[in-house]
C-alpha beads as a LAMMPS data file, in Angstrom:
LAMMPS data file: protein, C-alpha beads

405 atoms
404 bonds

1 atom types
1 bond types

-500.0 500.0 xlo xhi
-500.0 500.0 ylo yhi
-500.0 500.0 zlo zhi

Masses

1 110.0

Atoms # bond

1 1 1 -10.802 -34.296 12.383
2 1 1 -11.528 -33.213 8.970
3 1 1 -14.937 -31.994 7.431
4 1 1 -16.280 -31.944 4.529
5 1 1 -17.992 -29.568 3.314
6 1 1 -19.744 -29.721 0.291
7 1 1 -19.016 -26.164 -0.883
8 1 1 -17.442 -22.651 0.703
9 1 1 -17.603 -19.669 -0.519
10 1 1 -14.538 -17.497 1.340
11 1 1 -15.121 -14.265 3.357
12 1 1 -12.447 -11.865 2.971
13 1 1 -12.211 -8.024 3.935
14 1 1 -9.755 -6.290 1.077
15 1 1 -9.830 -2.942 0.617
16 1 1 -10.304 0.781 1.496
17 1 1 -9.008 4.102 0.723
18 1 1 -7.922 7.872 1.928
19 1 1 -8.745 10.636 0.587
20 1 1 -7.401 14.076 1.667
21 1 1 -7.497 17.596 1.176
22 1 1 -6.068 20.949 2.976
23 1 1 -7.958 24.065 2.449
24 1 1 -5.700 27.035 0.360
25 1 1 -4.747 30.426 2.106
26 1 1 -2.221 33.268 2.059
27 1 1 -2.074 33.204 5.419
28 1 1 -0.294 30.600 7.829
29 1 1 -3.328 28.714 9.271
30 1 1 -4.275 25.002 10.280
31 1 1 -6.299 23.182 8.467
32 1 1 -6.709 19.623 8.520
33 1 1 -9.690 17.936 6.467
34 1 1 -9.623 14.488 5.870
35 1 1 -11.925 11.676 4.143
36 1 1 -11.833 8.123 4.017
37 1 1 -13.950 5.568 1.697
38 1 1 -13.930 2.088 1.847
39 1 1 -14.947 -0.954 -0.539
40 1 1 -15.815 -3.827 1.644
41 1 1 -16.055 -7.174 -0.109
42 1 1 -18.388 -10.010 1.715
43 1 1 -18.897 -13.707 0.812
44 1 1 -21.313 -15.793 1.879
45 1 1 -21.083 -19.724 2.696
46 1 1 -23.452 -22.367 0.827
47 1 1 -23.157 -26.263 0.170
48 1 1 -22.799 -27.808 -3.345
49 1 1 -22.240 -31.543 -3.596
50 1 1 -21.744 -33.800 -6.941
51 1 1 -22.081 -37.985 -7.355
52 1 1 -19.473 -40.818 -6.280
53 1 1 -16.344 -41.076 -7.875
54 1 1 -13.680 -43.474 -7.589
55 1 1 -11.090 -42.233 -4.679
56 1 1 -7.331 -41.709 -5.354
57 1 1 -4.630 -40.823 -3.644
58 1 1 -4.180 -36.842 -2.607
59 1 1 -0.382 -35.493 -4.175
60 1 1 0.704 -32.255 -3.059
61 1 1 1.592 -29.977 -5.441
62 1 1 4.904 -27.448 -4.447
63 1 1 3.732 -23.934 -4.811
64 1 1 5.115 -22.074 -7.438
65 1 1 4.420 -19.467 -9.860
66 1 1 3.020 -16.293 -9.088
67 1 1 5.058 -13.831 -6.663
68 1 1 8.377 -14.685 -5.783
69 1 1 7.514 -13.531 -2.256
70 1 1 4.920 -15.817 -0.739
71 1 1 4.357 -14.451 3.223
72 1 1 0.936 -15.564 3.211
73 1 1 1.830 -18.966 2.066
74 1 1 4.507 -19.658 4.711
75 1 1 1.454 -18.443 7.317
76 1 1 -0.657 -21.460 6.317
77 1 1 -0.704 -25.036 7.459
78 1 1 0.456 -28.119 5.970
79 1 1 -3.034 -28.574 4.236
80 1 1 -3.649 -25.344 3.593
81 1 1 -0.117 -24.947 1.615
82 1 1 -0.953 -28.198 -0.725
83 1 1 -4.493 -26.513 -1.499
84 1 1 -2.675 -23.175 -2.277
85 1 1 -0.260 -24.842 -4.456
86 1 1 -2.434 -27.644 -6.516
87 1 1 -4.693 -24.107 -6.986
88 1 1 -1.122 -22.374 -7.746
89 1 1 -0.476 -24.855 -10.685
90 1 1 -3.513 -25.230 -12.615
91 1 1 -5.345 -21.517 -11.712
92 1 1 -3.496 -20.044 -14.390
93 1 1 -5.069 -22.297 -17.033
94 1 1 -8.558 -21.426 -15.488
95 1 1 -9.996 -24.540 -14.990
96 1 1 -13.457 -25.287 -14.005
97 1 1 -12.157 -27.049 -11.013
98 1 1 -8.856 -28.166 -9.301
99 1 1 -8.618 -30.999 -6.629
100 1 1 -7.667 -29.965 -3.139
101 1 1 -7.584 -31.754 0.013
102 1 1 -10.857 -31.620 1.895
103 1 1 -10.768 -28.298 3.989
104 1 1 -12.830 -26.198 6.316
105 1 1 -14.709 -23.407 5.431
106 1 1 -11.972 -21.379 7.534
107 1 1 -9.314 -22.935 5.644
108 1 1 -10.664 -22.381 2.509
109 1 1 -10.905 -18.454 3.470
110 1 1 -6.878 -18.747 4.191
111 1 1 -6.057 -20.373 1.832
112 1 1 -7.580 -18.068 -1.020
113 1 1 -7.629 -14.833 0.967
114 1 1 -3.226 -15.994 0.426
115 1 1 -3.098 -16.656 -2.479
116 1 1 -5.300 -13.208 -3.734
117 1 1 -2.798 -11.096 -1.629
118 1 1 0.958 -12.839 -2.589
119 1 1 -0.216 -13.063 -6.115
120 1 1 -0.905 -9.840 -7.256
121 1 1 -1.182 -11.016 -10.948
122 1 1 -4.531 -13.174 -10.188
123 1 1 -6.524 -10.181 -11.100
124 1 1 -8.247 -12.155 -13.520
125 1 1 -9.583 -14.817 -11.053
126 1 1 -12.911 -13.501 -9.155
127 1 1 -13.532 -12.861 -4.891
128 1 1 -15.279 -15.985 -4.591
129 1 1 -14.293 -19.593 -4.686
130 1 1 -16.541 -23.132 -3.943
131 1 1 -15.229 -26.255 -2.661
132 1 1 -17.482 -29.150 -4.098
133 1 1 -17.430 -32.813 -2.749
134 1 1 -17.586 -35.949 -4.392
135 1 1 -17.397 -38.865 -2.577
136 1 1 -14.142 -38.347 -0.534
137 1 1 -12.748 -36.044 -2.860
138 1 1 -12.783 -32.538 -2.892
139 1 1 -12.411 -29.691 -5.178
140 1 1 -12.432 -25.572 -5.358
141 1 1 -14.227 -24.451 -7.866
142 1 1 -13.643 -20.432 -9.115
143 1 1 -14.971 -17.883 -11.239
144 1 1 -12.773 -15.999 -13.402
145 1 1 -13.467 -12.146 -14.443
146 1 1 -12.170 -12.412 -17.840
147 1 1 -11.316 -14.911 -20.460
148 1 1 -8.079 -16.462 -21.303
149 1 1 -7.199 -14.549 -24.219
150 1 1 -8.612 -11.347 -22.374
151 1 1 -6.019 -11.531 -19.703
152 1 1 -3.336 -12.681 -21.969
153 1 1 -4.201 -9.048 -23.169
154 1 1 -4.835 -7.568 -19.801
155 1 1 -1.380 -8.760 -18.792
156 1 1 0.830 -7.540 -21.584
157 1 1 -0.297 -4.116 -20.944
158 1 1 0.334 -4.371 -17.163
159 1 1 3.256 -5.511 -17.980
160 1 1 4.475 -2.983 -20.395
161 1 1 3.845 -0.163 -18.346
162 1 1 5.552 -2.154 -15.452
163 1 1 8.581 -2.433 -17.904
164 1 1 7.980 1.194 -18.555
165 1 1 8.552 1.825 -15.082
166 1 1 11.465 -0.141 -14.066
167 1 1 13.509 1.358 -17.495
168 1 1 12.973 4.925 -16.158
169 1 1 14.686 4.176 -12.550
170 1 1 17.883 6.109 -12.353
171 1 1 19.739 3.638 -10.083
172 1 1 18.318 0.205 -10.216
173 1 1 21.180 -1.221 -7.445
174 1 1 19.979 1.193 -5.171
175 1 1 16.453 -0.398 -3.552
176 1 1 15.958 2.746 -0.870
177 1 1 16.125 5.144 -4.400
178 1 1 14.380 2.619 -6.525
179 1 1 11.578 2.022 -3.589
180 1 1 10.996 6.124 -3.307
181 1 1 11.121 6.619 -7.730
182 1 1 8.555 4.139 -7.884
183 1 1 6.502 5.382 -5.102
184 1 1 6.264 8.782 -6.992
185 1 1 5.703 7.186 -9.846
186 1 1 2.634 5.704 -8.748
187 1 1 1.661 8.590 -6.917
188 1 1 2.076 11.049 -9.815
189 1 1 0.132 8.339 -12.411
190 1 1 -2.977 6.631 -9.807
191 1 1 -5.865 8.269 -9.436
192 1 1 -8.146 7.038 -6.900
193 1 1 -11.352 5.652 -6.984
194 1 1 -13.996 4.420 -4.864
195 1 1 -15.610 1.174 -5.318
196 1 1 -18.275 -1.047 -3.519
197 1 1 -17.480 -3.899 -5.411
198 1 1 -14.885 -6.159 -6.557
199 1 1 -13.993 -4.558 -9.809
200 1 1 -10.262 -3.596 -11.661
201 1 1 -9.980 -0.467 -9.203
202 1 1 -8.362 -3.015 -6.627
203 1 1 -6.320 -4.985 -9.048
204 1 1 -2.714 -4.144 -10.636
205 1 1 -4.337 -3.848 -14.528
206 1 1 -7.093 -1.016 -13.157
207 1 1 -3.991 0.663 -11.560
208 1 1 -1.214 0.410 -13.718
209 1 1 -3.032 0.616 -17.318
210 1 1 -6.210 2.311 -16.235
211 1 1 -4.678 4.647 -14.011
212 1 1 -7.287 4.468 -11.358
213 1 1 -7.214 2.094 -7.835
214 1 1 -8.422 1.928 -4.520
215 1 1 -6.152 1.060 -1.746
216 1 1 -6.139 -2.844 -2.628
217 1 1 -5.046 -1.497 -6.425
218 1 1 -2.166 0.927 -5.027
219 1 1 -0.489 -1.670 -2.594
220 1 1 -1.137 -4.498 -5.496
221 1 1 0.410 -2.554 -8.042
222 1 1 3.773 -1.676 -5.746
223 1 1 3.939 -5.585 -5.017
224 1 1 3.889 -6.485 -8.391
225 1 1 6.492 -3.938 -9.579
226 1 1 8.582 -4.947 -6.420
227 1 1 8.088 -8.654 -7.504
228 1 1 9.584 -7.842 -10.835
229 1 1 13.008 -6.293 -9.707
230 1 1 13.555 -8.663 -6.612
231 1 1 12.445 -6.539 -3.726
232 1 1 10.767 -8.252 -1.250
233 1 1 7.528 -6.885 -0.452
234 1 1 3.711 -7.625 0.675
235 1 1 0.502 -5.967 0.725
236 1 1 -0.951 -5.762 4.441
237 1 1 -4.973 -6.043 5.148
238 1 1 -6.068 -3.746 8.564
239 1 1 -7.901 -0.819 9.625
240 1 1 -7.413 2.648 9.468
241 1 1 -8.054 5.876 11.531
242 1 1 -9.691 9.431 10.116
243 1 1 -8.801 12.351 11.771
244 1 1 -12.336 12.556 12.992
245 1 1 -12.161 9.086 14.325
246 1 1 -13.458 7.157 11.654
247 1 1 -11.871 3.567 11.603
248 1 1 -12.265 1.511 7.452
249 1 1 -10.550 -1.299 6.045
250 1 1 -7.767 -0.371 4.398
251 1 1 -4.393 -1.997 2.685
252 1 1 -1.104 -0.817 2.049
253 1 1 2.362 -2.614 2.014
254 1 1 5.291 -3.664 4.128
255 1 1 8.608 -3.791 2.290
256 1 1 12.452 -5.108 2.788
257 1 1 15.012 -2.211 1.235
258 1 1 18.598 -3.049 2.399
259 1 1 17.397 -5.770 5.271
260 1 1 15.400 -3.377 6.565
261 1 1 11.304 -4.346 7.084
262 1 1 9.664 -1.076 6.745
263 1 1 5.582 0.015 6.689
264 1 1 4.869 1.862 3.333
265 1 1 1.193 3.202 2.680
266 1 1 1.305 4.575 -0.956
267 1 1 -2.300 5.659 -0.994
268 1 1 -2.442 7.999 2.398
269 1 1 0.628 9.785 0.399
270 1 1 -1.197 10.791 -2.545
271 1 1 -3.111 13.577 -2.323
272 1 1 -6.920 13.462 -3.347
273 1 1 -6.080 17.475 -4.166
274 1 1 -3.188 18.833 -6.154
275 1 1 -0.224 17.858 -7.467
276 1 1 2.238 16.986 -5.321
277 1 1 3.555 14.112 -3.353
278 1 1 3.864 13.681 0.311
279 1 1 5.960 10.967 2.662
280 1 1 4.060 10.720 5.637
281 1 1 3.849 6.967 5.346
282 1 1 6.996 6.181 3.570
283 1 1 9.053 3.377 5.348
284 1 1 7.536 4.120 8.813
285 1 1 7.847 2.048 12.477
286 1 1 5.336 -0.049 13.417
287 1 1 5.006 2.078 16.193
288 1 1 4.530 5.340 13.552
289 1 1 2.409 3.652 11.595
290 1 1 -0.310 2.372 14.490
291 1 1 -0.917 5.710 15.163
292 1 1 -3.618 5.703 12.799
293 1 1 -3.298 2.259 11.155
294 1 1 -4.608 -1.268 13.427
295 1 1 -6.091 -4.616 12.878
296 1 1 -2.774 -5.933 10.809
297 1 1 -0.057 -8.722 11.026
298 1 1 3.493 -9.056 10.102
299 1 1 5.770 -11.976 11.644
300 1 1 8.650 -9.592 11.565
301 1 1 9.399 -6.471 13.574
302 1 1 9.683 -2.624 11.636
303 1 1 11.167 -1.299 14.210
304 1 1 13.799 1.021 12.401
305 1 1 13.267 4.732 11.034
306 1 1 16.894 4.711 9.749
307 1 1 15.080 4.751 5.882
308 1 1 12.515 7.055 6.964
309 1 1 11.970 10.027 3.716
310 1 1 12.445 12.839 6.599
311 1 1 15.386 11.251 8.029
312 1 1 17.858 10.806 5.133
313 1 1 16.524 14.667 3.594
314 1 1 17.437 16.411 6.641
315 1 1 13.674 16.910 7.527
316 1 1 13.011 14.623 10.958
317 1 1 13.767 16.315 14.436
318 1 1 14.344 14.609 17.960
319 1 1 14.352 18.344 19.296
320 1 1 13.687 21.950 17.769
321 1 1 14.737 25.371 18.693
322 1 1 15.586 28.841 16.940
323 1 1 18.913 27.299 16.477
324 1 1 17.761 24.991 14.303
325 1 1 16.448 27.295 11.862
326 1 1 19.443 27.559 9.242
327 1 1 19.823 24.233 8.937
328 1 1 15.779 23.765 7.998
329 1 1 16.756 26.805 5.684
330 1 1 19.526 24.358 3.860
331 1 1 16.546 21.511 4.041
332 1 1 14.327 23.601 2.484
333 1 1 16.315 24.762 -0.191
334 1 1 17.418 21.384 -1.203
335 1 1 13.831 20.184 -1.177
336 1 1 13.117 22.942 -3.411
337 1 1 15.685 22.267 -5.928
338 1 1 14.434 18.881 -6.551
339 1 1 11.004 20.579 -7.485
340 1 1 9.201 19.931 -4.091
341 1 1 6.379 22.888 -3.878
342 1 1 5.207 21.131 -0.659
343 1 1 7.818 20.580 2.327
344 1 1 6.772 18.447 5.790
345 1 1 8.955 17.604 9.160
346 1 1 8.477 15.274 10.862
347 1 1 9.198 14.714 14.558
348 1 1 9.871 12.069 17.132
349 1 1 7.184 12.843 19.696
350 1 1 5.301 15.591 20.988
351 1 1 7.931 17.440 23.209
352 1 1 10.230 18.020 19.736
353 1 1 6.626 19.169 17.408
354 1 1 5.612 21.342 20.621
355 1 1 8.739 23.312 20.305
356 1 1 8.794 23.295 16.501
357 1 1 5.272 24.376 16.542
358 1 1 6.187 27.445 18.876
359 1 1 9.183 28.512 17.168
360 1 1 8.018 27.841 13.574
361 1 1 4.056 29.257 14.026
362 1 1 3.548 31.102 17.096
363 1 1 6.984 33.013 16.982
364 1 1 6.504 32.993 13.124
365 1 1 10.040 31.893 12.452
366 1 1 8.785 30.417 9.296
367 1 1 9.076 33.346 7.118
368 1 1 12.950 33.261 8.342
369 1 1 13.556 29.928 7.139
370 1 1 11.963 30.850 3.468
371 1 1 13.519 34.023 3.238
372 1 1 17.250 32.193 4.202
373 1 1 16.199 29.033 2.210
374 1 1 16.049 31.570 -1.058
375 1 1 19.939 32.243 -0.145
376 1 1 20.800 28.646 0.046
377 1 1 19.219 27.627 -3.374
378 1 1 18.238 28.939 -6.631
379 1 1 14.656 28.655 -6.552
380 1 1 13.659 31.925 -5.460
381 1 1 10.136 32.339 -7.041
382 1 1 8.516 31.859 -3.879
383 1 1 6.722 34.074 -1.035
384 1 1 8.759 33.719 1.719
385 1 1 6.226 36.195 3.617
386 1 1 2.929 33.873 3.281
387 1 1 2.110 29.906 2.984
388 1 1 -0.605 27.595 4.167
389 1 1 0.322 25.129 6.430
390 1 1 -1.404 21.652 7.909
391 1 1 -0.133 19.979 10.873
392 1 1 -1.085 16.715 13.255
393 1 1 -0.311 16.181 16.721
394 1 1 -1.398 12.557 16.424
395 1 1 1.579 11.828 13.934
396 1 1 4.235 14.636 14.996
397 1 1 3.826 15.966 11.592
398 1 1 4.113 19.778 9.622
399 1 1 3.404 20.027 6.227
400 1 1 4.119 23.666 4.454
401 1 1 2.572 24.661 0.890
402 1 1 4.503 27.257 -0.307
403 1 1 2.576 30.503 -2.559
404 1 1 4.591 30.469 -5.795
405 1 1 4.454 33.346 -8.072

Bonds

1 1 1 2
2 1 2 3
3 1 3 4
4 1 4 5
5 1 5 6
6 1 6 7
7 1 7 8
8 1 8 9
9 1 9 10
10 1 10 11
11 1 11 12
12 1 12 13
13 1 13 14
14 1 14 15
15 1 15 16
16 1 16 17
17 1 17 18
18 1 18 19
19 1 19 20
20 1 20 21
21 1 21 22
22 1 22 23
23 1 23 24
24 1 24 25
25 1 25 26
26 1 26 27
27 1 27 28
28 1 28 29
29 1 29 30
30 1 30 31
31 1 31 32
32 1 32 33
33 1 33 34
34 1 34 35
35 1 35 36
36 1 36 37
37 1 37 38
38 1 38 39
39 1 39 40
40 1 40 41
41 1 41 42
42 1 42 43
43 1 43 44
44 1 44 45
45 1 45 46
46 1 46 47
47 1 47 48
48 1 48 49
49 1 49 50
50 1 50 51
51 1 51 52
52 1 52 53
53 1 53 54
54 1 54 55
55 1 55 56
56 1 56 57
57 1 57 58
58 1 58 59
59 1 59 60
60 1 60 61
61 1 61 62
62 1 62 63
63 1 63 64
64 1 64 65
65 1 65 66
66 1 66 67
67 1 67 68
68 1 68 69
69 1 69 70
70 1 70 71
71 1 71 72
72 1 72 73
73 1 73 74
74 1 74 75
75 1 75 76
76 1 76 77
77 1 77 78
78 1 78 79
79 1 79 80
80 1 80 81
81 1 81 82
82 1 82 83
83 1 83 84
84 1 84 85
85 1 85 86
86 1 86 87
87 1 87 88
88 1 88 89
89 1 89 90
90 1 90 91
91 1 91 92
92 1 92 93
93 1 93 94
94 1 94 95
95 1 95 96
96 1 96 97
97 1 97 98
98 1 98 99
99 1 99 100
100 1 100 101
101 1 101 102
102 1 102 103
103 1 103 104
104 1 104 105
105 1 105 106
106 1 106 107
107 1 107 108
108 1 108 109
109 1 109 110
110 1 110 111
111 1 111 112
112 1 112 113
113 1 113 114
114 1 114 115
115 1 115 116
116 1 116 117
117 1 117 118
118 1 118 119
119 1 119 120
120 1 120 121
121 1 121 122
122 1 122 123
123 1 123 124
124 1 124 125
125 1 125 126
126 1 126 127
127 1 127 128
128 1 128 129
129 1 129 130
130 1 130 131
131 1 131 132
132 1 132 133
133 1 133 134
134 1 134 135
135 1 135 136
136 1 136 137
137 1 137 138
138 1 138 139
139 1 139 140
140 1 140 141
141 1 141 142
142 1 142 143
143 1 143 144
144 1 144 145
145 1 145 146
146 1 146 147
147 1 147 148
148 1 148 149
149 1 149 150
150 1 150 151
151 1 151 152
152 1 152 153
153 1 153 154
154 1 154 155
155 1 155 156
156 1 156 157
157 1 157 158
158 1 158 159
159 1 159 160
160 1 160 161
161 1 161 162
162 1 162 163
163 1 163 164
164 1 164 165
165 1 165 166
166 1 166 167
167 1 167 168
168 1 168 169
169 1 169 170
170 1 170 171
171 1 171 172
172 1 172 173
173 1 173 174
174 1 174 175
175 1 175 176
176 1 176 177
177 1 177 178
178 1 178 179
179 1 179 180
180 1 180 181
181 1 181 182
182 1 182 183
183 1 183 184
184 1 184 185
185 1 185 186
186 1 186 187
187 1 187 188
188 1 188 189
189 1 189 190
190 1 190 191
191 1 191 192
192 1 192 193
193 1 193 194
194 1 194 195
195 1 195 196
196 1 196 197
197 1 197 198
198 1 198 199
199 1 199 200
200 1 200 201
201 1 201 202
202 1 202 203
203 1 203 204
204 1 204 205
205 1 205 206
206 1 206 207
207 1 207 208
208 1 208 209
209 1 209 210
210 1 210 211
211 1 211 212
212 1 212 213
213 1 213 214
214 1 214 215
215 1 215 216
216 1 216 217
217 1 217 218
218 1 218 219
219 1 219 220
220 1 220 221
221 1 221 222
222 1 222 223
223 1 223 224
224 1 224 225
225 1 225 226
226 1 226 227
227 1 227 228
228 1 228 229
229 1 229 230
230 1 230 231
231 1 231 232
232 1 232 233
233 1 233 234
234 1 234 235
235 1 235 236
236 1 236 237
237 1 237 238
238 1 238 239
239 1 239 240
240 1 240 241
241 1 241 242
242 1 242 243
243 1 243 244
244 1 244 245
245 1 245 246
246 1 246 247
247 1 247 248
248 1 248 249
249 1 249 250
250 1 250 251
251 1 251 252
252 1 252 253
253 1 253 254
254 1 254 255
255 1 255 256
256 1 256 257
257 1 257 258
258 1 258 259
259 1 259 260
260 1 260 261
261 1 261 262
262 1 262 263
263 1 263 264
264 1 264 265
265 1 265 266
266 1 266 267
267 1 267 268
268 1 268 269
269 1 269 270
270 1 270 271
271 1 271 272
272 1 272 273
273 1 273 274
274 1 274 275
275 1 275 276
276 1 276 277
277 1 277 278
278 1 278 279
279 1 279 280
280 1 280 281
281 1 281 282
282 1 282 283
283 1 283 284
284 1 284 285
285 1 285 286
286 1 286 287
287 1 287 288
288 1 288 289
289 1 289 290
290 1 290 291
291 1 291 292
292 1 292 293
293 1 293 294
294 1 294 295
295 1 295 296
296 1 296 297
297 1 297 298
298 1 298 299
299 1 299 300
300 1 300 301
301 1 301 302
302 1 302 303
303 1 303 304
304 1 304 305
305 1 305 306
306 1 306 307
307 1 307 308
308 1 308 309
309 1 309 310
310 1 310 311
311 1 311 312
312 1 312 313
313 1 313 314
314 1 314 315
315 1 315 316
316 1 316 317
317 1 317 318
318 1 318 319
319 1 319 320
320 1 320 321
321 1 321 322
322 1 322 323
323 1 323 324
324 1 324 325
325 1 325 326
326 1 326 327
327 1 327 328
328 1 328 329
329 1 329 330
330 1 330 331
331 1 331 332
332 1 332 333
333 1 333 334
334 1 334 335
335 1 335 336
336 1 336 337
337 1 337 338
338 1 338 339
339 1 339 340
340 1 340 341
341 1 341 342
342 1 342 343
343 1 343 344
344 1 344 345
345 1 345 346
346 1 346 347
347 1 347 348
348 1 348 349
349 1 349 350
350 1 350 351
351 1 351 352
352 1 352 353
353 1 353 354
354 1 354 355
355 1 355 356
356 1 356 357
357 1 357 358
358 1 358 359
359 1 359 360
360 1 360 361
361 1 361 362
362 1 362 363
363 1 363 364
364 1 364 365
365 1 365 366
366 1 366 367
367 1 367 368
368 1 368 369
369 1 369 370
370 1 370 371
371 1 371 372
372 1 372 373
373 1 373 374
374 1 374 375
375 1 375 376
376 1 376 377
377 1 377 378
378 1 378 379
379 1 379 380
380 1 380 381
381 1 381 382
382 1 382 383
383 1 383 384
384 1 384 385
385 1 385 386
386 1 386 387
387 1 387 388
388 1 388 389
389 1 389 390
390 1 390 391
391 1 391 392
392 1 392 393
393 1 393 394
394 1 394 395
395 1 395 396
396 1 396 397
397 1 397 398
398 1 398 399
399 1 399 400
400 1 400 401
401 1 401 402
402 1 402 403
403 1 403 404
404 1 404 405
């Protein structure tokens, strides 16, 4: 049976972040500090009713517009999918009010918790929504953060450094190079920010024009890039896990390069300190990526780490011994010559980083994979007798920063 409700206003958890930071040292040493922030957004539910007016019939309106790639959409019932597209149609003209069919207050929530995460380029329309009755017709009624000529404006910047973007990608047929060029991008240009409100650090313009996002701005802005050169992505709402424990909302994305569904977190691979880039969380397992990450959904399985960043550079063991140390020497080198001053492994489980860990760290093999790496390669203005290094038995990982003269 249907209710109605006189108004809604939709309760929807969006956002947090990760910041991190490794203490320096000439010395090899662990050190592993990590911080996490959060912006939680809350709603709250009142009732709003107007006076009669004359009923018509309901027409469903076919959603279209916005992304290309719709997942939450296809999630949502038959109802829910003819409010998200009537609100689909007209949004963009930002009306005071657009006719829906009567739903619940849980409904509602769906249906505009979808459309705010397909559509990254709503970032004009505000978190909270009210359905209004009158007589036995219903209606949503939103607020909008800006005007229409302001995101007219808004959205030709976002879109010119999105053009920007896509121009400077050296081999747009490839999606597993495009995918990594434009996560560097956006970790070399984001900066991120913490925010307790709803506000244009979670949105694609605060990201991609103001340089500056929390989590729900990061995986926004790789959606709406993705959107614009046909790779199928979406952004992901769940939890995530500090080192000390600590579980936060968070959001990052899950992403289709060559038929592949992967799990790509953007913001735990940009360092809060220095400048460099890491690839712990680029194209990961589900099974790599819940070992800090919970609380999500995806209707389709990532179950492959054939696109995995260590894999395809050379840098992701099933096993280690001393044997292996010329060919990390070669890995190394490479790395280096594509201006990596930061170099992690990864590993398949804890047998394979137990032996790495003894060979590399307590038998100090390390400095003999720098010093052979400087054969292999023509970077050479590097200590290959002292480095800092961070590792983490929860996700089988190493990461070295190298002391350059």
């Amino acid at each position: 049976m249907k209710y109605k409700i006189a108004a809604a206003v939709i309760a929807v958890i969006l956002s947090a972040v990760v910041l991190k930071a490794i203490g320096d040292s000439d010395l090899i040493e662990i050190g592993d500090s990590v911080s996490r922030a959060q912006r939680t957004t809350q709603y709250s539910y009142s009732e709003q009713s107007g006076g009669a007016e004359p009923a018509a019939a309901y027409t469903p309106v076919k959603s279209e517009g916005g992304s290309p790639f719709k997942y939450y959409y296809y999630r949502l019932s038959e109802t829910e999918q003819k409010a998200y597209g009537n609100i689909l149609e007209k949004i963009y003209d930002m009306p005071e009010r657009v006719r829906i069919p009567s739903l619940t207050q849980d409904e509602l929530n769906s249906v505009f918790e979808a459309l705010l995460y397909d559509n990254p380029d709503l970032f004009f329309v505000d978190t909270k929504c009210t359905q209004i009755s009158i007589g036995s017709l219903a209606y949503i009624s939103m607020e909008y953060r800006m005007s229409k000529q302001e995101y007219k404006a808004a959205l030709k910047e976002t879109d010119a450094v999105c053009d920007r973007l896509i121009s400077s990608l050296t081999a747009p047929r490839d999606e597993w190079r495009t995918e990594l060029e434009i996560h560097n991008a956006l970790v070399d240009m984001l900066e991120y920010k913490f925010t307790s409100e709803p506000n244009d650090f979670s949105t694609v313009y605060g990201a991609l024009v103001k340089g500056e996002a929390s989590c729900e701005g990061y995986s926004k802005a790789l959606k709406y890039i993705f959107d614009k050169i046909g790779i199928e992505s979406y952004v992901v709402a769940g939890r995530a896990t500090d080192s000390d424990g600590t579980s936060e909302a968070h959001m990052w994305n899950i992403v289709r390069i060559n038929g592949v569904y992967c799990q790509l977190d953007v913001t735990w691979d940009d360092p809060v300190k220095g400048n460099y880039r890491t690839y712990g969380y680029f194209n990961l397992t589900d099974e790599q990526i819940n070992y800090d990450h919970s609380n999500w959904h995806f209707d389709f399985d990532c179950t492959s780490a054939s696109l995995s960043y260590y894999l395809i550079n050379g840098l992701y063991y099933e096993s280690y011994s001393e044997a292996d140390n010329e060919k990390l020497a070669r890995s190394f080198a490479k790395q280096l010559e594509s201006g990596a001053e930061v170099i992690e492994l990864r590993f398949s489980g804890a047998p394979a980083f137990n032996m790495a860990h003894r060979s590399l760290i307590e038998e100090q093999n390390i400095y003999d994979v720098l010093y052979k790496a400087k054969k292999y390669g023509s970077v050479k203005n590097y200590s290959h007798t002292s480095l800092t290094y961070s590792e983490s038995d929860k996700t089988y990982m190493m990461t070295f920063f190298l002391n350059f003269e």
